[in-house]
C-alpha positions as semicolon CSV with decimal commas, in nm:
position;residue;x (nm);y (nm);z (nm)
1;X;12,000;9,169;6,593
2;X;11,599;9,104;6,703
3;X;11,561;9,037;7,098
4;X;11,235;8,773;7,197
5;X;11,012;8,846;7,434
6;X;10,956;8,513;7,673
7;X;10,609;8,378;7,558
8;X;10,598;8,462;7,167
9;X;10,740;8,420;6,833
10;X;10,810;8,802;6,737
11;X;11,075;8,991;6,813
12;X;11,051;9,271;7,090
13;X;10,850;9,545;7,017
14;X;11,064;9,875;6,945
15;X;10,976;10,245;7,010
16;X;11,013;10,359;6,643
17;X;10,843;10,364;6,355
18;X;10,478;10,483;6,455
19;X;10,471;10,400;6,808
20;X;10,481;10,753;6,950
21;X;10,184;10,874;6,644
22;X;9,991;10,542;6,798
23;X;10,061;10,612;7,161
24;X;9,922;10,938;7,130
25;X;9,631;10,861;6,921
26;X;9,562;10,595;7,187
27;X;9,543;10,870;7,495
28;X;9,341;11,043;7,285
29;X;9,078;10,797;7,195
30;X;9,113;10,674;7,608
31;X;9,060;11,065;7,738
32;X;8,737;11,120;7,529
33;X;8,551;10,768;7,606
34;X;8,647;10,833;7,951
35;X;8,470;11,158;7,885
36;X;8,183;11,030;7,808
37;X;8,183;10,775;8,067
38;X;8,175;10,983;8,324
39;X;7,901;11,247;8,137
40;X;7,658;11,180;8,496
41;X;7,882;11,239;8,777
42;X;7,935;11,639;8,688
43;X;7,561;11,681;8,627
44;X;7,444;11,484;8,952
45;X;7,339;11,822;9,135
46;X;7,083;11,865;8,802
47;X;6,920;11,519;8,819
48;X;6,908;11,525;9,203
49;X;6,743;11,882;9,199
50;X;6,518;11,816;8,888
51;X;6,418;11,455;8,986
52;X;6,390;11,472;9,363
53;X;6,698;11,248;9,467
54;X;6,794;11,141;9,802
55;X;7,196;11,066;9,881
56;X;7,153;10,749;9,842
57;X;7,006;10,776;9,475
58;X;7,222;11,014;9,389
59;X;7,518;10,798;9,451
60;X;7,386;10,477;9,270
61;X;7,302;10,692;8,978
62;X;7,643;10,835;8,962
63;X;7,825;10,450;9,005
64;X;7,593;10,282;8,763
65;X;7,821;10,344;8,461
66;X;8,104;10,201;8,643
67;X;7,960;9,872;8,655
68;X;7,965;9,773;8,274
69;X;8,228;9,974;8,202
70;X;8,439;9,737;8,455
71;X;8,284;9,425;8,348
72;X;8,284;9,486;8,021
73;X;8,644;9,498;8,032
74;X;8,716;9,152;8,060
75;X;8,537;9,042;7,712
76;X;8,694;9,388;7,583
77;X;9,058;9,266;7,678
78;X;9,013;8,941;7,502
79;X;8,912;9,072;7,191
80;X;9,178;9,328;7,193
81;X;9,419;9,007;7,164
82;X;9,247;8,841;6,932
83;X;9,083;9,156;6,654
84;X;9,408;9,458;6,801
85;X;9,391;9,804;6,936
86;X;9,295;9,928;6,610
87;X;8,969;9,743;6,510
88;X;8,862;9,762;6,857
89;X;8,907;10,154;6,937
90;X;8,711;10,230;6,659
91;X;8,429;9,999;6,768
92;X;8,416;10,149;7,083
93;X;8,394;10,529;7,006
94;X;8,161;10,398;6,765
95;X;7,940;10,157;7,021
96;X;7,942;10,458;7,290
97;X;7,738;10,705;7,111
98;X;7,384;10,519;7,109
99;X;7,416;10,532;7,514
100;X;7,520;10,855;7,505
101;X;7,237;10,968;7,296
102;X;6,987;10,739;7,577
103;X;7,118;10,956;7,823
104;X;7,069;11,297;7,700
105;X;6,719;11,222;7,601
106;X;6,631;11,015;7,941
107;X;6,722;11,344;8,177
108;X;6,348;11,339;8,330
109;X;6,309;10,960;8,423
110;X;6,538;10,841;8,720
111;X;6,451;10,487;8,587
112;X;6,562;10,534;8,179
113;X;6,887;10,708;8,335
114;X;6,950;10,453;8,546
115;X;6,908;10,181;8,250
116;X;7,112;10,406;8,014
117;X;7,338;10,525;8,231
118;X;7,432;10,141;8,276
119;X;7,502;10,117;7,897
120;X;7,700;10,447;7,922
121;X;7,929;10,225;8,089
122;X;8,058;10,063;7,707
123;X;8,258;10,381;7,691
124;X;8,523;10,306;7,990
125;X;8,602;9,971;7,852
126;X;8,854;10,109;7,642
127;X;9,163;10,120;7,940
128;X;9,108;9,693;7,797
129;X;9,243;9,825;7,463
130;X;9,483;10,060;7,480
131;X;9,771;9,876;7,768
132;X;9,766;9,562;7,536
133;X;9,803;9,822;7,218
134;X;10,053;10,060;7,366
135;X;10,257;9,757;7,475
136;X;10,292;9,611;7,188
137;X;10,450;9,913;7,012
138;X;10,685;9,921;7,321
139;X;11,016;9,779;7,403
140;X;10,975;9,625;7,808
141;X;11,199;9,858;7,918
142;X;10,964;10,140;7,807
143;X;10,657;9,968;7,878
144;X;10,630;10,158;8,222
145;X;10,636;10,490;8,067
146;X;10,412;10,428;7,782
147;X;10,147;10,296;7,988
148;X;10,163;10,588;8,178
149;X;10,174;10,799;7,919
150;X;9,818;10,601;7,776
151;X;9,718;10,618;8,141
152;X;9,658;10,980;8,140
153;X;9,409;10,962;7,880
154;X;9,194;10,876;8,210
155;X;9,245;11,260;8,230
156;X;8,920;11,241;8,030
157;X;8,749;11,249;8,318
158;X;8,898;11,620;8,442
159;X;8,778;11,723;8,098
160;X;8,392;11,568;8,178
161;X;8,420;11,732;8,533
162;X;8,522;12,057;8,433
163;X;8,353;12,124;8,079
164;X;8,045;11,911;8,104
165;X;7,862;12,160;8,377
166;X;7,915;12,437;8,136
167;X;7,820;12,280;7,809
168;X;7,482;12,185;8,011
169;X;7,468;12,561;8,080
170;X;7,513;12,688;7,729
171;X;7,368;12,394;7,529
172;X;7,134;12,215;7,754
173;X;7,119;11,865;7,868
174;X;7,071;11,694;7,499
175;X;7,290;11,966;7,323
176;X;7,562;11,890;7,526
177;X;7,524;11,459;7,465
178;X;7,501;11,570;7,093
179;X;7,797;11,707;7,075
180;X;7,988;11,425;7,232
181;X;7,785;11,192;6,968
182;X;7,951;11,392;6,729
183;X;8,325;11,414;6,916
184;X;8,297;10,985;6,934
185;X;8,245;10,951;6,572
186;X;8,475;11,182;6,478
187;X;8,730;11,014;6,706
188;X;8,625;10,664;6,567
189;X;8,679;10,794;6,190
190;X;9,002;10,915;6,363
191;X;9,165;10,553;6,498
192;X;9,014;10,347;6,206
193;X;9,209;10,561;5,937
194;X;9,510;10,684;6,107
195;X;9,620;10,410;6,370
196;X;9,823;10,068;6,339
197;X;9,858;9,786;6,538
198;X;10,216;9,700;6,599
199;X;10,403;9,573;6,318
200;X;10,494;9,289;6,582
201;X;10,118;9,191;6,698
202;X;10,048;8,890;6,641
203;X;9,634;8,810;6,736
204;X;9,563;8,515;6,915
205;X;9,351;8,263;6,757
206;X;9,294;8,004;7,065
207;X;8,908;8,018;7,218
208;X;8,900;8,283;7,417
209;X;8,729;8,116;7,758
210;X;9,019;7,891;7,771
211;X;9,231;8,198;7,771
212;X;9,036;8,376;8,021
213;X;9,038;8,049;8,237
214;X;9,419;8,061;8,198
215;X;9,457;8,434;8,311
216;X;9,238;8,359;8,615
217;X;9,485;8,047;8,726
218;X;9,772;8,327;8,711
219;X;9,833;8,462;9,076
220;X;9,961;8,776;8,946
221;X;9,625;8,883;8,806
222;X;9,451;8,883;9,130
223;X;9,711;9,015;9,296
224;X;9,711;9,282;9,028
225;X;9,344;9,290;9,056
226;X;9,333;9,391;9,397
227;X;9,596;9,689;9,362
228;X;9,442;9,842;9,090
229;X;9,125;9,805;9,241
230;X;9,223;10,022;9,523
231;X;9,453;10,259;9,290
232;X;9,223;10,339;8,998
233;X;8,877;10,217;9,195
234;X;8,980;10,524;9,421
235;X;9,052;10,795;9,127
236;X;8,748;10,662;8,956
237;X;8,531;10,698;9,283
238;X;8,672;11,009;9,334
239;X;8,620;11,141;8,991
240;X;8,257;11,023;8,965
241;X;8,142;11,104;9,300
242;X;8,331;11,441;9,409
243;X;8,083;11,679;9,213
244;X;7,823;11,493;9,475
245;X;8,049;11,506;9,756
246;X;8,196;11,856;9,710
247;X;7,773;12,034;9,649
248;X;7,692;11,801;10,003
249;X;7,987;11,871;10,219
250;X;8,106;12,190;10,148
251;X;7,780;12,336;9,952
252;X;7,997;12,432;9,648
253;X;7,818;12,539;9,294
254;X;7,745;12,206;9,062
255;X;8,025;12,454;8,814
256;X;8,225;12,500;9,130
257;X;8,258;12,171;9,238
258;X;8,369;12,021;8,875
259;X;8,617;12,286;8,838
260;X;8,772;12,098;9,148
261;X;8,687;11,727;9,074
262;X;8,864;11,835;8,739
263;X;9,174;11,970;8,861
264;X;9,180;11,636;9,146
265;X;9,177;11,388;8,793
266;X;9,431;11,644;8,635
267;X;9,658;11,589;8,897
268;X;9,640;11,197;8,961
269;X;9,674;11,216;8,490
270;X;10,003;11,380;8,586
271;X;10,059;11,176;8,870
272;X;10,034;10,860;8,618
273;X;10,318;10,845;8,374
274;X;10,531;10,940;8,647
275;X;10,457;10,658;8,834
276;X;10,522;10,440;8,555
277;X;10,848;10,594;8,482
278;X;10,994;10,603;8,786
279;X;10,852;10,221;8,781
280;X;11,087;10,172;8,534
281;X;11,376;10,328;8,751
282;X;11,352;10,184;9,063
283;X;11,070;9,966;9,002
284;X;10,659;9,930;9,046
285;X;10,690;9,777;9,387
286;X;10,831;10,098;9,520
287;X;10,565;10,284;9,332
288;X;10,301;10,116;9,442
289;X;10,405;10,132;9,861
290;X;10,466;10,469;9,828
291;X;10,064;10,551;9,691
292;X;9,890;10,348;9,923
293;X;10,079;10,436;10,179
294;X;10,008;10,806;10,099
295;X;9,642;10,748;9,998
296;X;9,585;10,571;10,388
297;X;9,752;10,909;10,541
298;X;9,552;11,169;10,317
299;X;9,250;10,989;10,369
300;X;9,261;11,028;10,728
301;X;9,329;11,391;10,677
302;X;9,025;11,415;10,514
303;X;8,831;11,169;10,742
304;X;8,876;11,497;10,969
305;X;8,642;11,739;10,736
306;X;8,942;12,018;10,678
307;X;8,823;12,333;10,603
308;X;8,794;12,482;10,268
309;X;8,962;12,598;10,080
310;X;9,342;12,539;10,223
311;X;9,395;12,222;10,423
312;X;9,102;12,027;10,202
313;X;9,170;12,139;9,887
314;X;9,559;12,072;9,944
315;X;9,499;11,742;10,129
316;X;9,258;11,632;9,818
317;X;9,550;11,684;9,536
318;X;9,792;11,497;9,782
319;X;9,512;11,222;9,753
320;X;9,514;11,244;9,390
321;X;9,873;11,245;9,337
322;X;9,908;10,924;9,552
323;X;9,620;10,742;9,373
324;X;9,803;10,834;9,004
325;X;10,121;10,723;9,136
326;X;9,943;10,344;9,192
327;X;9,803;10,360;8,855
328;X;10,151;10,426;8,689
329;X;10,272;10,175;8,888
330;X;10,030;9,874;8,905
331;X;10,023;9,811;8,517
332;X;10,400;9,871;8,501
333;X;10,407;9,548;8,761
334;X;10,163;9,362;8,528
335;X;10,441;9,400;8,247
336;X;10,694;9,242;8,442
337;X;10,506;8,959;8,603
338;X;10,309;8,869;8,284
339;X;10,401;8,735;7,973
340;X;10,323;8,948;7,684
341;X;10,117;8,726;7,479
342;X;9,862;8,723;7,801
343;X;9,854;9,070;7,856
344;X;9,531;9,199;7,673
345;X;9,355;8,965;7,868
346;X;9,522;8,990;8,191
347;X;9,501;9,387;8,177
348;X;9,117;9,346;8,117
349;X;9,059;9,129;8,461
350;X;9,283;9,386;8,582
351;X;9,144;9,689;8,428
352;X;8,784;9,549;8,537
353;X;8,902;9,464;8,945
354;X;8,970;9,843;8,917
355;X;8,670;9,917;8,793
356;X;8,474;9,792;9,059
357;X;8,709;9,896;9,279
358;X;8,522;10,267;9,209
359;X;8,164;10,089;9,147
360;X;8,123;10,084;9,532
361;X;8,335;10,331;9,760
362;X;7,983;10,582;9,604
363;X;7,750;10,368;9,737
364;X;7,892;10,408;10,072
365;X;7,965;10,711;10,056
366;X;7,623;10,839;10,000
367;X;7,453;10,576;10,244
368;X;7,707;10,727;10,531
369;X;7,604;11,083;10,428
370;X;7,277;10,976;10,437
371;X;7,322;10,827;10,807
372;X;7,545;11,034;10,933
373;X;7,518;11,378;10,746
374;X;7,890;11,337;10,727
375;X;8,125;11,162;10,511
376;X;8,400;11,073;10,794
377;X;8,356;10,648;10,831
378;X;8,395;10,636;10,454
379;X;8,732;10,820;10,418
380;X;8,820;10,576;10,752
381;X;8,754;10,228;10,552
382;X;8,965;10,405;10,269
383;X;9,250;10,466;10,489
384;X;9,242;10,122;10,627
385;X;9,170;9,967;10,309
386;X;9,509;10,102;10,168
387;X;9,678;10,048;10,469
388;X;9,625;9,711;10,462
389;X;9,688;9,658;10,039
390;X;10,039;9,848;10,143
391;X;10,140;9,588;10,394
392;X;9,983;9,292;10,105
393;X;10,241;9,439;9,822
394;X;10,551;9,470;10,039
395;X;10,477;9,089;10,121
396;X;10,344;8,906;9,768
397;X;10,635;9,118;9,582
398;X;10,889;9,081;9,769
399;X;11,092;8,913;9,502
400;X;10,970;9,168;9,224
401;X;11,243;9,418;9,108
């Protein structure tokens, strides 16, 4: 006997037949746009030594792809509900690789990488596709896990951090944006021919502003918003802007420093279907104290400039862990406060709060460097920032399980 889920006409999504082949060609479409979303960050010691950079232009080069790629996924979101994860994935991988092909030809104009760099942005609107796809597939009590499980295809960007540096080293600048041309349509062929919406999806036919209007009357999605803007906006800045950070503060090798940023983004990817798991155990409220909470204490342990390689290096994967946790966590809360016929739209005002939520913490990050030759009052506003989201949760959720 069929179960409803409050809000729609089809029964409850199950966890059989093709959801775990979907789920994981889901992560895997998620971890290589995210790749290629965040293709500037690991080379930002190349364009600021090639083109001259100050701090300041450094960091705004690094953030610009975070700005479309959290805008874009409100519109994203609501055409997930209406055309499904499958149509939609494959438009994306598809989309991603003119920007990515702007980029690698634009390395000697700050200006043309600026402009395509914004574009690049197309790429991380896919975190609006996947939670709506991967929920559908999945009964609510496993909702928590499989969005965590999707959630660490944002592991994409350890993969960027890590192997992007050294593909610029063996194949050059435009070699290396080739070849993720050639990964995205290869991973576009990929979701068109081999993955399903849910046998249960249903799309939505209303207009889609009215929808959008609707989603922004909900309370939960701004109180969403504003923890996954701190949860993921903090792995994102991280991600994007620790190459910079790590070559500045502690005068680490471009290769050096991604082989770190990529093991802090492997860690919070690890981090993230365990938060949504134990979500589902003793629920996202929990999950969600406990990582800001953590993420206010680490960051004044970094606020103090540890030394490397021991206390920083330590204190940074603490960070990480804590900021995962939130991301496990915060979409986990979205499936229990939100009805599921809502929740490709809902996860892309979400998914786009969090966006921004990295789009700035850069920008003041490289304006204190630039002021202060130290990176201290940033890592302060982060602890206080999380402090005070901490005390916001344990108050607006109160009533959550």
């Amino acid at each position: 006997m069929s179960t409803r889920e409050p809000g729609t006409d089809a029964p409850a999504a199950g966890t059989a037949g093709g959801a775990g082949a979907n789920l994981a060609l889901a992560t895997a479409a998620f971890a290589l746009t995210f790749w290629a979303w965040n293709l500037v960050g690991p080379l930002s010691r190349t364009y600021t030594e090639q083109l001259g950079l100050s701090p300041s232009q450094t960091s705004l080069l690094v953030a610009f792809p975070v700005l479309v790629g959290s805008l874009g996924r409100i519109p994203v979101g609501v055409l997930t509900d209406r055309y499904g994860g499958r149509v939609m994935f494959t438009a994306i991988c598809l989309i991603s690789i003119v920007p990515v092909f702007l980029v690698g030809v634009s390395g000697g104009s700050y200006p043309m990488l600026m402009l395509c760099g914004f574009f690049l942005g197309i790429a991380g609107t896919s975190f609006a596709v996947g939670i709506p796809f991967v929920n559908a597939w999945h009964a609510p009590a496993r909702r928590g896990f499989a969005t965590g499980v999707f959630g660490a295809g944002m592991g994409g960007t350890a993969l960027s951090a890590f192997l992007t540096p050294h593909l610029a080293a063996a194949l050059g600048l435009f070699g290396t944006h080739l070849a993720m041309c050639a990964a995205l349509a290869a991973m576009g062929a990929v979701m068109w021919l081999f993955s399903r919406n849910a046998p249960e999806w249903r799309p939505s036919s209303g207009p889609a502003l009215p929808r959008m209007r609707e989603a922004l009357r909900l309370r939960a999605t701004w109180q969403a918003s504003l923890l996954y803007a701190v949860a993921f906006g903090g792995f994102v800045a991280f991600s994007t802007y620790m190459p910079t950070l790590l070559t500045a503060a502690y005068d680490f090798a471009q290769t050096d420093a991604g082989l770190r940023t990529a093991g802090f983004a492997l860690v919070a990817v690890v981090a993230r279907p365990i938060g949504g798991t134990l979500s589902d155990r003793i629920g996202p409220v929990r999950v969600c104290l406990a990582s800001f909470l953590g993420t206010a204490l680490f960051a004044i342990l970094l606020s103090l400039h540890p030394p490397a390689e021991f206390p920083a290096g330590l204190t940074f994967v603490l960070i990480a862990f804590s900021l995962g946790l939130g991301t496990g966590g915060v979409f986990a809360l979205v499936a229990k406060v939100v009805e599921p016929s809502r929740v490709g739209t809902v996860t892309g005002l979400v998914g786009a709060a969090g966006g921004l939520g990295g789009y700035f913490p850069p920008l003041v990050m490289g304006a204190v460097y630039q002021a202060t030759g130290a990176y201290t009052i940033g890592f302060v506003l982060l602890a206080a920032v999380s402090l005070g989201v901490a005390l916001y949760t344990s108050r607006a959720f109160r009533s959550v399980a």
